[in-house]
Each structure stands twice: as structure tokens, then as C-alpha cells.
N, C-alpha and C positions, 0 to 999 in steps of 0.2 A: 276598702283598706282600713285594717283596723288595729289597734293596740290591744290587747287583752290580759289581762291581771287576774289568774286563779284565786278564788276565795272562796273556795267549797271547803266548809268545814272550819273557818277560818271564827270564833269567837268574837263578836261582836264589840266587845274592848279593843279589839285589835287593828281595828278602826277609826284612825285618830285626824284630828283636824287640828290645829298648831302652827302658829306664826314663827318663823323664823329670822332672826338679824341677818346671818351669814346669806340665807336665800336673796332675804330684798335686797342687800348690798350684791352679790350677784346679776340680778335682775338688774337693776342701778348701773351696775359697768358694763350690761350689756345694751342700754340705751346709750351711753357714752359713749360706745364704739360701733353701734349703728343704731344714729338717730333716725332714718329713714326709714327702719321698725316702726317708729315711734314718732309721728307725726305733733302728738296733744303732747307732747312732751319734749319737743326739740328747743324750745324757749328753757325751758330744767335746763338740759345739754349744756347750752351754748353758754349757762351763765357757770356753771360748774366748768366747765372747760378752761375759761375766760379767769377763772379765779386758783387753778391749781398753782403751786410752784413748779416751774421747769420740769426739775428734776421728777417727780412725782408723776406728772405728767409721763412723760419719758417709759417711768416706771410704768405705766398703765398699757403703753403701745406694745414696751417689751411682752407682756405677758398675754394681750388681750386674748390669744388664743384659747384661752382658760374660758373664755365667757363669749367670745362675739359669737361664731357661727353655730356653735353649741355650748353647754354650760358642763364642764367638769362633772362629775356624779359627787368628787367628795364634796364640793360645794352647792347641793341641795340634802341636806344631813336631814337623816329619816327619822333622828331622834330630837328634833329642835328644842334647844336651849334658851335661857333668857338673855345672855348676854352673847355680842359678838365672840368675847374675849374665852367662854366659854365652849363655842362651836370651834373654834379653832383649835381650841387644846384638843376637843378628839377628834380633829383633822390630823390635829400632828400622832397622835397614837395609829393612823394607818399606816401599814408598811409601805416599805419603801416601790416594792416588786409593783402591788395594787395604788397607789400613785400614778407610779409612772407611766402604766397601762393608763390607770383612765384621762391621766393630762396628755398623753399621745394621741389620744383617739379623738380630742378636740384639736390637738395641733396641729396633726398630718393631716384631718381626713375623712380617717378610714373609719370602715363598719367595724361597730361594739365588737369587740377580740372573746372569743370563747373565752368560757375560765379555764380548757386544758391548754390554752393556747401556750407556745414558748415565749417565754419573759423576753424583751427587749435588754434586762440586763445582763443575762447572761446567756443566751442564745446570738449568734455572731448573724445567721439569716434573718430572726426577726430584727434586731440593732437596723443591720443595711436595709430591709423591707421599711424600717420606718423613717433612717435617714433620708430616705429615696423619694417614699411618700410627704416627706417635709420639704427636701428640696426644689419638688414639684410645685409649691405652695409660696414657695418665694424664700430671698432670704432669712429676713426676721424670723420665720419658722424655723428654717434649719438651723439659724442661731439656736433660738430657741431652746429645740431637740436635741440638738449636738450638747448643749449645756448641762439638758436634766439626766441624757444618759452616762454622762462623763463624772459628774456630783448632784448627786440626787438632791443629797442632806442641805448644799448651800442652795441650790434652785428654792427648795421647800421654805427655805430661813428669811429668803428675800422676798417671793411671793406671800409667805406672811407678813412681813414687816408692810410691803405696801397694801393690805389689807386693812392693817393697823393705820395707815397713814390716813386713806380714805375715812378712816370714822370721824377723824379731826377734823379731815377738810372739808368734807360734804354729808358722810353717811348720818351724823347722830344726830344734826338739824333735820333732814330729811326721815329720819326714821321716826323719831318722836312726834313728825306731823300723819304720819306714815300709822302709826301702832294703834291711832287711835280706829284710823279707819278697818284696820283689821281682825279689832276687837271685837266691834261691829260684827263683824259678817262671821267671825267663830262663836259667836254665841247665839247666831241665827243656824249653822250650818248643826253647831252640836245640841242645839235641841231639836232641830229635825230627828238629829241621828238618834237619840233620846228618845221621842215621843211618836216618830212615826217610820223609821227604819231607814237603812240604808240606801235604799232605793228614793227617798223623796232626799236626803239631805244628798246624795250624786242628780239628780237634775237640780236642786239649785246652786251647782256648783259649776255647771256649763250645758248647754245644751247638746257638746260635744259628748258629755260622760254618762253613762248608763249603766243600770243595773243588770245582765242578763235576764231572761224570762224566769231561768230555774233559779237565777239566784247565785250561781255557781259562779260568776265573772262580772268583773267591772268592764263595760267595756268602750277604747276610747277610741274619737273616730279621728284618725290622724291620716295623713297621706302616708303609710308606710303598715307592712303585717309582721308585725310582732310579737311575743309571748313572752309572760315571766309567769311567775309566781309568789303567790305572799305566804306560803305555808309556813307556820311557826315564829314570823318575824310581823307578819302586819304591812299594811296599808298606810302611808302618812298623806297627809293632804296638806298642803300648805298655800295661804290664801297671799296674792301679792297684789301690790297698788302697782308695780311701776314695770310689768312683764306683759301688759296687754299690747297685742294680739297674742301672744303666745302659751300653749300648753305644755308645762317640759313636763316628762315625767322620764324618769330613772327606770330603766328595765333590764340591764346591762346584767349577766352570769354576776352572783355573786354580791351585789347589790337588793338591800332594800327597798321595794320599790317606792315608790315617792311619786306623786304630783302636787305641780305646783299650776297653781289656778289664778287666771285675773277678777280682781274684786271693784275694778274701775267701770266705770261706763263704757261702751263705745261711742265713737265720736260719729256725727252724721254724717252720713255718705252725700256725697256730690252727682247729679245728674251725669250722666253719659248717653256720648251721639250712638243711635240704632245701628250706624253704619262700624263705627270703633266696637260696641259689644258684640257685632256678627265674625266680624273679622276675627277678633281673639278667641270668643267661646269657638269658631271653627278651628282655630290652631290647637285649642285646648282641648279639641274631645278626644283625645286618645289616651290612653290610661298611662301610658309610657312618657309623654307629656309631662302629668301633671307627677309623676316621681321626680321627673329629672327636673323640675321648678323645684320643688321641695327641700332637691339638692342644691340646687343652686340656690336659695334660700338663704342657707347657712354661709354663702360664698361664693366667690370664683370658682372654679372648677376647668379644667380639662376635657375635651374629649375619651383622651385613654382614661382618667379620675373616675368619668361618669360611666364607663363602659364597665370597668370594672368593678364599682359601687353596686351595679343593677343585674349582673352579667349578663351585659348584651356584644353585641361587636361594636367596635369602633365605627364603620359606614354605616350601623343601624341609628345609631346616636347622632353621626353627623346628620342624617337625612330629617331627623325626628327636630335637631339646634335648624335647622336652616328654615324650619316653616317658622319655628317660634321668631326664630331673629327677621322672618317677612314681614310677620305678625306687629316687631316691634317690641315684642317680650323680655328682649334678651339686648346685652351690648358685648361686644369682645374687647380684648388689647392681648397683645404679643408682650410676651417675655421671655427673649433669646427664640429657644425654639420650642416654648412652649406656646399656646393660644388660652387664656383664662375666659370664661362666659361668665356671664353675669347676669343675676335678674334685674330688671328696669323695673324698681320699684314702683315708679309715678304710671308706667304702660298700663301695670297689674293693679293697681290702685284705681284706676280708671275704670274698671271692671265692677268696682263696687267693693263695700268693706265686709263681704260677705266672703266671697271668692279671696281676696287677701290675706283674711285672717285664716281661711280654711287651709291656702299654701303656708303659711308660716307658722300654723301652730303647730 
């Protein structure tokens, strides 16, 4: 299963490596809302959490949809700027239509929407397809949804404002300890790209990312099959301290593609019993498996959510959650008459930080 990014033909400027504010502030509130990603970094969390104001705070749960289980596209910007205050102003230059789409698609859910898809704002089926999909997901989400398709303009005014709030409280200490290290690794990564091509400065940027043979494709090794394209618009790479395990990259219709890459160490893995890594790799070797982890991943999830994320049937998916959850993989809770699954961070972590970071990034 793989990611793939066309670059046949693609000029070689168009190529770029580039630290951004708005990414690692991203990156940043998605360890704040799942520090169980982030292990080497939950002592960060806890003392940032521990020092918000209330209200701010507050502000961070309302929205966290933007960043927990996936990360917005407008907030990994293909053209990174120097300053936060500058990524955001051409956040807000995005329409209202393309917003809304790509903050729904981390709110509800759902799979990246075509570009000829029907607008949520002015299509009455997609609106209820996405209400539906949010109300599935708990209330805070269909708060949420309900809010940004009702007024786009004030949803957008607030989630910048706490944006803006975050730089005072935590982001511009942490970022300035932060630039140094990323300075670092962009001037290792672009004179690779410099002196010995694209192909050596894509292996030292993951052992996940590679050059095709021909040359024609990036290609990333993710649990999910993919495609975009860079024709005309380019390649951004963006290097982060505080997003490891994770590999985001943007491939969504209509989007620049973008990855962003961890420039941290990984932490050492912990011994596990023969007997616990038989059991899991057994519940784990089926390819169907390791999608519906990946989903869950990013969240809770439903049985009908995951069937229709993968299109499988419903009994196919249940058959597929009950060996995970034998396994120990997985936890549930009820809400009303929904059933939410869950991945068991600490089960999968048990497996090694090889297998972990492979489901989550």
C-alpha cells in the first residue's frame, strides 16, 4: 500500500524543503489532543495543558477536529511562510466552498471528497451526508458541523483567533526552541537536493519515502493506495520536531501536495513476550486488518463508518473487529446506538515502535 506523487517532468526547483509555523503549531495541537501518539512528548502535553486559560483550552476541544485524527490540508500550506501571522492570512484568502470541504473531512470522517464533488453548502444531500457523518462521531462534531455550514465566515474568525491565542500561550516558546532544530535538517536535506539529487535528499527524509526507479514518482509507503499529482504546482516537504511517528502528507483533488516529515529521533522500543507478538502479528496478517487499524488510528470509528470507508459489508468488518479486539488490539464503548472502536495504543505499541509508527503514519 502506497502513496504516490507524479513528478515526471516536474523541474527540479519545484522541489522544495521549508519549515513552517502554521505546520508545527498543527503538529503541536495534534500531540495536545492525542498524547498517546506521542509518548517522548506527553510530559510537553501535560505541562501545556496544565498552564492554558480555561477558556482557550475550551477553545482547543471545540475545534480539535481540525488536527486530532487528521490534520486540515489548509493547515499544512504548500507555500510556507516565515511567520505564523503570515500563513494564516493566506489561509484566510481560501474560499469559503474549499474550507469547508477540507475542515469536514477531518470532522466527520469521511474519505478526501472529489474536486467535482457537491459543495456541503449549497447541495442539501451532501449538507445531510455530512451532518449524518458528524453525528455518528459524537456530539462536539455535529456541534461543530452544524456551526461551519450554518456561518462559515464566523467558524473561520474564531478558529483563527485561537490560533493566534496558542502562539502566546505555548507556540512561540516552543517554536523558537523548535526552528533551530529545523534549520538543521533543511540545510542537510537541500544540499542533498543540490549536490546529489532528489532521490538521496527523499531517503534522508524517511525511510518511508522514495524515489521511483524511472524517476517519475515519489513514492510513500503508507497503509492506504493513493495518487496525486505535482504537475505545475510542485512538491513542498516540510521538516517537523513534534509530529513523530507521523507522515502527513496532503493529496486531496485540488490541493498542493505537501509532506511533512519527522526530524526527531525515535524513542527505543521496549522488549516484548514471544507469546504477545504471536498473537497480534496473527491477528495482523491480513491486509484488511491493517486498513481498518489505520482507520482507527485517526479515532473511534463505527462498524457501518469502517465499512463504508473500505467498502466492505458490515459482517465483513465485524468478523475482521472481533479477532483484533481477541487479540486485544482494539477497545469499544456505546453511544446510544452507535458502538465506537478504538485502537489500544499501549496493545500496538507492545508490538514494537516499528509496527506503530508504520499504523500511524
Amino acid at each position: 500500500m502506497t502513496l504516490r506523487i507524479d513528478i515526471s517532468g516536474l523541474p527540479s526547483e519545484r522541489v522544495r524543503f521549508a519549515a513552517s509555523p502554521l505546520a508545527e503549531l498543527t503538529a503541536m495541537l495534534h500531540v495536545l489532543a492525542e498524547p498517546g501518539h506521542h509518548p517522548q512528548l506527553a510530559g510537553w502535553a501535560a505541562d501545556v495543558w496544565a498552564g492554558l486559560r480555561p477558556e482557550l483550552a475550551e477553545r482547543l476541544r471545540e475545534a480539535e477536529f481540525l488536527w486530532r485524527s487528521s490534520q486540515a490540508d489548509f493547515l499544512i500550506p504548500a507555500r510556507p511562510r516565515p511567520t505564523l501571522t503570515e500563513e494564516l492570512d493566506d489561509v484566510d484568502r481560501v474560499d469559503d466552498e474549499t474550507y469547508v470541504t477540507a475542515a469536514l473531512v477531518t470532522t466527520c470522517g469521511g474519505g478526501r471528497a472529489h474536486s467535482a464533488a457537491p459543495s456541503p453548502l449549497t447541495d442539501t444531500a451532501a449538507r445531510e451526508r455530512a451532518l449524518d457523518l458528524a453525528h455518528a462521531r459524537g456530539a462536539r462534531q455535529e456541534a461543530f458541523a452544524e456551526r461551519l455550514l450554518v456561518d462559515p465566515a464566523a467558524v473561520r474568525a474564531r478558529v483563527r483567533d485561537t490560533l493566534e491565542q496558542c502562539a502566546e500561550a505555548f507556540f512561540d516558546a516552543a517554536w523558537a526552541s523548535a526552528v533551530v532544530r529545523l534549520a538543521t535538517d533543511l540545510r542537510l536535506k537541500n544540499d542533498l537536493l543540490t549536490r546529489q539529487g532528489i532521490g538521496a535528499a527523499l531517503a534522508a527524509v524517511s525511510g518511508a519515502v522514495a524515489l521511483a526507479p524511472d524517476g517519475d514518482c515519489i513514492i510513500v509507503d503508507k497503509l492506504q493506495d493513493k495518487a496525486t499529482a505535482a504537475h505545475g504546482t510542485g512538491v513542498t516537504f516540510i521538516p517537523s520536531v513534534f509530529n513523530r511517528p507521523h507522515l502527513v502528507v496532503v493529496h486531496a483533488p485540488g490541493w498542493q501536495p505537501v509532506v511533512q516529515y519527522p526530524v526527531a529521533d525515535p524513542a527505543p522500543t521496549e522488549p516484548v513476550s514471544l507469546e504477545t507478538v504471536t498473537l497480534r502479528l496473527e491477528a495482523l496478517s491480513h491486509p484488511v486488518r491493517l486498513r481498518l487499524l489505520r482507520t482507527l488510528a485517526r479515532g473511534p470509528h463505527t462498524t457501518g463508518e469502517l465499512a463504508h470507508t473500505w467498502e466492505l459489508s458490515a459482517p465483513e468488518v465485524s468478523r475482521h473487529l472481533a479477532v483484533l479486539r481477541r487479540a486485544g488490539l482494539l477497545t469499544s464503548r456505546r453511544h446510544g446506538r452507535y458502538v465506537h472502536y478504538t485502537l489500544d495504543l499501549p496493545g500496538l505499541t507492545a508490538l514494537g515502535t516499528d509496527l506503530l509508527a508504520t499504523v500511524l503514519r
